[in-house]
C-alpha positions, -999 to 999 in steps of 0.1 A, spaced: 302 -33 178 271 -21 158 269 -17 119 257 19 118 245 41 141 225 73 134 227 101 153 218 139 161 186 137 148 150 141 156 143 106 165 100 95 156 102 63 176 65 56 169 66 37 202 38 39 230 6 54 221 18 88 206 46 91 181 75 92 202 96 120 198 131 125 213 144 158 204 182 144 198 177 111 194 198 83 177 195 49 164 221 17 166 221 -9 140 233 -44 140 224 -69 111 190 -62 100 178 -53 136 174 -21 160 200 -24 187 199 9 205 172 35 208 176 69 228 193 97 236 224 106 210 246 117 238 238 74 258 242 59 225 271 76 214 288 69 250 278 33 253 284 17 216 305 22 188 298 17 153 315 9 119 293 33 103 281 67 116 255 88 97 249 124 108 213 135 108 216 168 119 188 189 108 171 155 99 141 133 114 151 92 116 117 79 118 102 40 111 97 34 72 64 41 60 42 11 54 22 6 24 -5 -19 32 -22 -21 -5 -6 -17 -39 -13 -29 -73 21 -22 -85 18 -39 -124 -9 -14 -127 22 14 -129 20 10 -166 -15 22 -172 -6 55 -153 -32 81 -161 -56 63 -181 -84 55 -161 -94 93 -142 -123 112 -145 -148 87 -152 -182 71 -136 -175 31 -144 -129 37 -133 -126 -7 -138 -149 -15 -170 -148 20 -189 -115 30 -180 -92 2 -174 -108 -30 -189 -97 -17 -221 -58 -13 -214 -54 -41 -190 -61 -67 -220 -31 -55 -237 -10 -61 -208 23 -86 -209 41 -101 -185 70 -78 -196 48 -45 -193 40 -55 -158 70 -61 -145 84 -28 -158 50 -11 -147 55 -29 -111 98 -18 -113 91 18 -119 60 21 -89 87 2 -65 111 29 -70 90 55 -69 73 45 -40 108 35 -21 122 71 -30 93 87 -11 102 68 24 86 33 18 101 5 30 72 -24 34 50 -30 5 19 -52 4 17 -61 -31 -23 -76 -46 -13 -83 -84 -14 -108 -110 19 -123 -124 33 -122 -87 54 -153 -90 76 -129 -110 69 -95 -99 81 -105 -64 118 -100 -83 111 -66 -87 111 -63 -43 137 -84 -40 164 -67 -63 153 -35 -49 156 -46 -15 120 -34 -1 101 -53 25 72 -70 8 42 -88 20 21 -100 -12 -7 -119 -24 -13 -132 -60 -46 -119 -72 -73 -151 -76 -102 -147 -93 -125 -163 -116 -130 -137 -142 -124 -153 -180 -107 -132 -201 -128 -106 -225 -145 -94 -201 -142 -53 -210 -172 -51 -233 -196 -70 -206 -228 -45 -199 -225 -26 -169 -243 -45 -144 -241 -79 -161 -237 -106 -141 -201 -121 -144 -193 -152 -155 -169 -170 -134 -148 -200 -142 -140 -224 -120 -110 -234 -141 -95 -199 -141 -103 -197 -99 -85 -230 -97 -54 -224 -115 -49 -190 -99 -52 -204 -64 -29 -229 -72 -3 -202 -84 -9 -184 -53 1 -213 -30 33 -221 -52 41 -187 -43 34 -194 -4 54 -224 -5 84 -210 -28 88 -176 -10 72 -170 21 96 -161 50 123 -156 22 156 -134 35 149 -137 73 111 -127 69 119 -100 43 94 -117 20 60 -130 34 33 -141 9 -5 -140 17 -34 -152 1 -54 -129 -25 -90 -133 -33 -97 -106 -59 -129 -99 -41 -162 -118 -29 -179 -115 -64 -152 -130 -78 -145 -160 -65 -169 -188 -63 -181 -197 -24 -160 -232 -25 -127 -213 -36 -127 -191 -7 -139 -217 22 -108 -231 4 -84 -200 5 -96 -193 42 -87 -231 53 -53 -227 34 -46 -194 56 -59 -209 88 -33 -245 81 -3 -220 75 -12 -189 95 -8 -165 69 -35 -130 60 -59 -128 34 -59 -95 14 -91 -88 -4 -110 -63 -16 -144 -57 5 -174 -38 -6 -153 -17 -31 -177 -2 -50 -216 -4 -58 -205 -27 -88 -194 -58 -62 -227 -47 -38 -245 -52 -78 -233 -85 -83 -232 -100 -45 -272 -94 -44 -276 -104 -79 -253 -136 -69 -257 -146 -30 -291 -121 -22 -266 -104 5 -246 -80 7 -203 -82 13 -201 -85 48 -231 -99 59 -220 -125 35 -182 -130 45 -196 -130 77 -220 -163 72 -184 -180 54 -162 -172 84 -145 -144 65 -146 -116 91 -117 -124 116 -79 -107 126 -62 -125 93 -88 -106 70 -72 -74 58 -102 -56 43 -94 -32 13 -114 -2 7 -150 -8 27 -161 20 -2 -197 5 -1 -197 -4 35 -224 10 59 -214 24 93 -231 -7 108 -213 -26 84 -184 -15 91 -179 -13 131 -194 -51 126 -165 -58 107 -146 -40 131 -157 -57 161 -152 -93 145 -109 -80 147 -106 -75 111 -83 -49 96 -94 -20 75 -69 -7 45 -80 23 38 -69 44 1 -79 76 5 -66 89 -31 -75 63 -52 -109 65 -39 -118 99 -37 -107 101 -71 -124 71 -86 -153 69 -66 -158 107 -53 -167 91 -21 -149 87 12 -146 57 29 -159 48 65 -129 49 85 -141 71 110 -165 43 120 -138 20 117 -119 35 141 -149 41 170 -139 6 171 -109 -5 165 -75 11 153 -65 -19 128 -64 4 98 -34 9 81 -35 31 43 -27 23 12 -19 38 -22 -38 15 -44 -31 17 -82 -16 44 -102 -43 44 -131 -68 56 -105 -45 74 -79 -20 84 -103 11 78 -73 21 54 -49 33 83 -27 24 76 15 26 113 21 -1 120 -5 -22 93 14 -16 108 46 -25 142 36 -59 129 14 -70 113 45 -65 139 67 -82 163 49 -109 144 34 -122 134 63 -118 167 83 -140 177 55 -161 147 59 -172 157 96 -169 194 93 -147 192 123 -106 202 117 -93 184 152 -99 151 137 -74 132 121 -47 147 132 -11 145 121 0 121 147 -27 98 139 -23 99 102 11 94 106 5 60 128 -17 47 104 14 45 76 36 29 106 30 13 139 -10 13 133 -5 0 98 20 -28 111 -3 -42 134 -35 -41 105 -11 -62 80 -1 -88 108 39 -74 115 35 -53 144 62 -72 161 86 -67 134 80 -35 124 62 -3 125 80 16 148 120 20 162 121 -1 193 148 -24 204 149 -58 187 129 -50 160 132 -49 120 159 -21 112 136 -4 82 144 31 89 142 68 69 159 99 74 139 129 61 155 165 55 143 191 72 159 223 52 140 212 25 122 245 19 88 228 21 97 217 59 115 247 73 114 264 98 117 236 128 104 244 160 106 218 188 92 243 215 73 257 230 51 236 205 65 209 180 57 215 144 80 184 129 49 157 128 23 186 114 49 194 86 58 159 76 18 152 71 6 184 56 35 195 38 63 164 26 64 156 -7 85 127 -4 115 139 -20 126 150 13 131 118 22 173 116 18 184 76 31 163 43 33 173 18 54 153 -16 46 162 -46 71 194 -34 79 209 -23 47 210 9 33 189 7 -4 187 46 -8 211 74 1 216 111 -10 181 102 -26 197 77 -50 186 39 -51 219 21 -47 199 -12 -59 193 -8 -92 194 14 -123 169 41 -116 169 61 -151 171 22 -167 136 12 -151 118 48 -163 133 41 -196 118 1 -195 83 19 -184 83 42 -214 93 13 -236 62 -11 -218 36 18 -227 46 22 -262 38 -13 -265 1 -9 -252 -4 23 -267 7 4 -300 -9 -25 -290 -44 -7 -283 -44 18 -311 -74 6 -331 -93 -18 -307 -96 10 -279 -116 33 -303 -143 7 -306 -151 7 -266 -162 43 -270 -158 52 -232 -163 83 -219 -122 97 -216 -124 86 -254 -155 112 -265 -137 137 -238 -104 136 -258 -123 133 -291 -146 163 -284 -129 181 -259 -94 201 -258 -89 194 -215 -81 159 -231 
């Protein structure tokens, strides 16, 4: 007897090398894994269920992964857009008035958010993780984090841009050691539900002994590292300033560039650069939105993928991307980089659509658990409604429009039932796990503290949204 089984519906299986349609497809459940995968009318013939849901007029498809999140960073939601220097002139400023209570209702409300728009797997890269990692497991998402170490002393916003950081061994030291009291306290937590990497802020940031340190700890305990890489022409600054090289010629010479490496961003990253990286079996995380909107640029992940197809996306932070929507990213990308090569048949929807799922599960280390609906793996599975306006008309011959629609056109409120590990954390579009209206209402709460908090030092940074809002009625 299976738990639930899902049925009538147009079943994305994301297994083999396409996306795996099956035009009436259903889905058995049992505990928190797949049990039956195929045709409704064989499933409904050979098993029986406690629970049946109904998606007629409804895709059942794996839960979208997102492989690279900042979620504290919900907080400072629109604050740091339209500027040259996004980190030092835009969110320096706020993220020194930051609590450990702000965060957590920051990190809350971009869980929910991101849950209610059909994710189910977050990779979480923040600071106070020892207790935003509450926030995923009241919710009930799938999380795979890192605690952010670095060795950046505080008061760093009103450094010159281009100044050489300080870094603090003492600062490095303690972080590190937070991050493996995580590791040892959580990882594998709820049957694998919870998996904790290691975090190295970035290559500038940490000092040469720290991370021949982190990359030992990984090695011991077979764990990821999740790092930034050749983010921005900041980190190129300081790595020739610091080490005379550049990111990956230098995490290549430390032993860096291997399969548990997931590489964030490669903004800075040559094409040479980054098929190297490619071809050494790292993974690429690519954040289309947060990018193009902080940087103007778009990343190499064409390159990338001559090479390898280890990239999975992710949503970033909302004070540069402003959501922590997959959709969004899987449109950005598509388009961006169509635009990129002048050429409209790459990147298509199929593609874009494995890099959130089975692509993205293999980049972040869990493709045997999850990433697509196959028997025996991780039951993380959305339905998605397709009257929604936005979606209709369906046409599943003579040509298929369900995967072109889902990429170009979802919103992520179509998205009507999450299933994460087996239980069901949103249905009818309503998080069943906690108190949705309760978390916006901490958020606005946590921002009137830093607006408060901010309200005559900010002034004194003078950055450019400042003179914009100052000078200019768009602000």
């Amino acid at each position: 007897m299976l738990d639930i089984i899902i049925s009538n519906g147009i079943l994305i299986t994301m297994d083999g090398k396409g996306v795996g349609i099956i035009n009436d497809g259903a889905v058995g459940i049992k505990g928190n894994r797949i049990a039956a995968v195929g045709e409704t009318a064989d499933v409904l013939k050979n098993h029986k269920a406690h629970r049946y849901i109904d998606a007629t007029h409804k895709v059942i498809m794996p839960g979208l992964i997102d492989a690279h999140m900042h979620s504290s960073l919900g907080i400072l939601r629109g604050l740091s857009q339209d500027v040259n220097n996004w980190m030092q002139q835009g969110l320096w400023p706020f993220t020194e008035a930051l609590t450990e209570d702000t965060a957590i209702a920051g990190s809350m409300m971009n869980i929910v958010e991101a849950v209610k728009a059909g994710t189910t797997t977050i990779c979480d890269f923040d600071r106070s993780m020892e207790k935003l990692i509450q926030n995923l497991v009241k919710i009930g998402v799938r999380g795979r984090v890192a605690s952010t170490i670095n060795a950046m002393p505080p008061g760093l916003s009103k450094l010159a841009i281009g100044e050489l950081y300080p870094l603090d061994s003492t600062v490095e030291n303690d972080l590190y050691k937070k991050n493996v009291d995580i590791f040892n306290e959580w990882n594998g937590y709820d049957d694998n539900r919870i998996t904790v990497l290691m975090g190295p802020q970035g290559p500038d940031m940490v000092s040469q002994e720290l991370l021949l340190e982190i990359k030992e700890f990984a090695e011991k305990n077979n764990t990821m590292i999740h790092m930034h890489v050749a983010q921005g022409d900041r980190e190129i600054n300081q790595m020739i300033k610091r080490f005379g090289k550049r990111s990956i010629q230098y995490l290549d010479e430390i032993g860096y560039l291997n399969p548990k490496l997931m590489a964030v961003h490669l903004t800075e990253a040559t094409r040479e650069e980054t098929q190297f990286l490619a071809k050494k079996g790292a993974n690429m995380i690519l954040c289309s939105g947060s990018i193009g909107i902080i940087d103007g640029i778009v990343p190499p992940s064409a390159e990338f993928l001559e090479v390898s197809d280890r990239l999975a996306l992710g949503s970033d932070q909302a004070p540069g991307n402003n959501c922590n929507n997959m959709w969004n990213e899987m449109k950005f990308t598509a388009i961006l980089n169509k635009c990129k090569a002048r050429n409209p048949s790459v990147y298509n929807a199929g593609k874009v659509l494995r890099m959130t799922t089975i692509d993205a599960a293999h980049a972040i280390g869990m493709g045997d658990e999850i990433g697509s609906i196959k028997v025996g793996k991780k039951a993380d599975v959305i339905l998605i409604d397709m009257n929604e306006p936005c979606l209709a008309p369906l046409y599943l011959a003579p040509l298929r429009n369900v995967v072109p629609n889902l990429v170009y056109s979802a919103k992520g409120s179509e998205v009507v039932t999450s299933i994460i590990d087996g239980k069901i954390v949103m249905e009818d579009r309503k998080i069943v796990t906690v108190d949705e209206k309760e978390i916006v209402s901490n958020a606005h709460k946590g921002a009137l503290e830093i607006s408060k908090r901010t309200m005559d030092t900010y002034p004194e940074y003078n950055t450019p949204l400042y003179k914009l809002m100052m000078e200019d009625e768009l602000y």
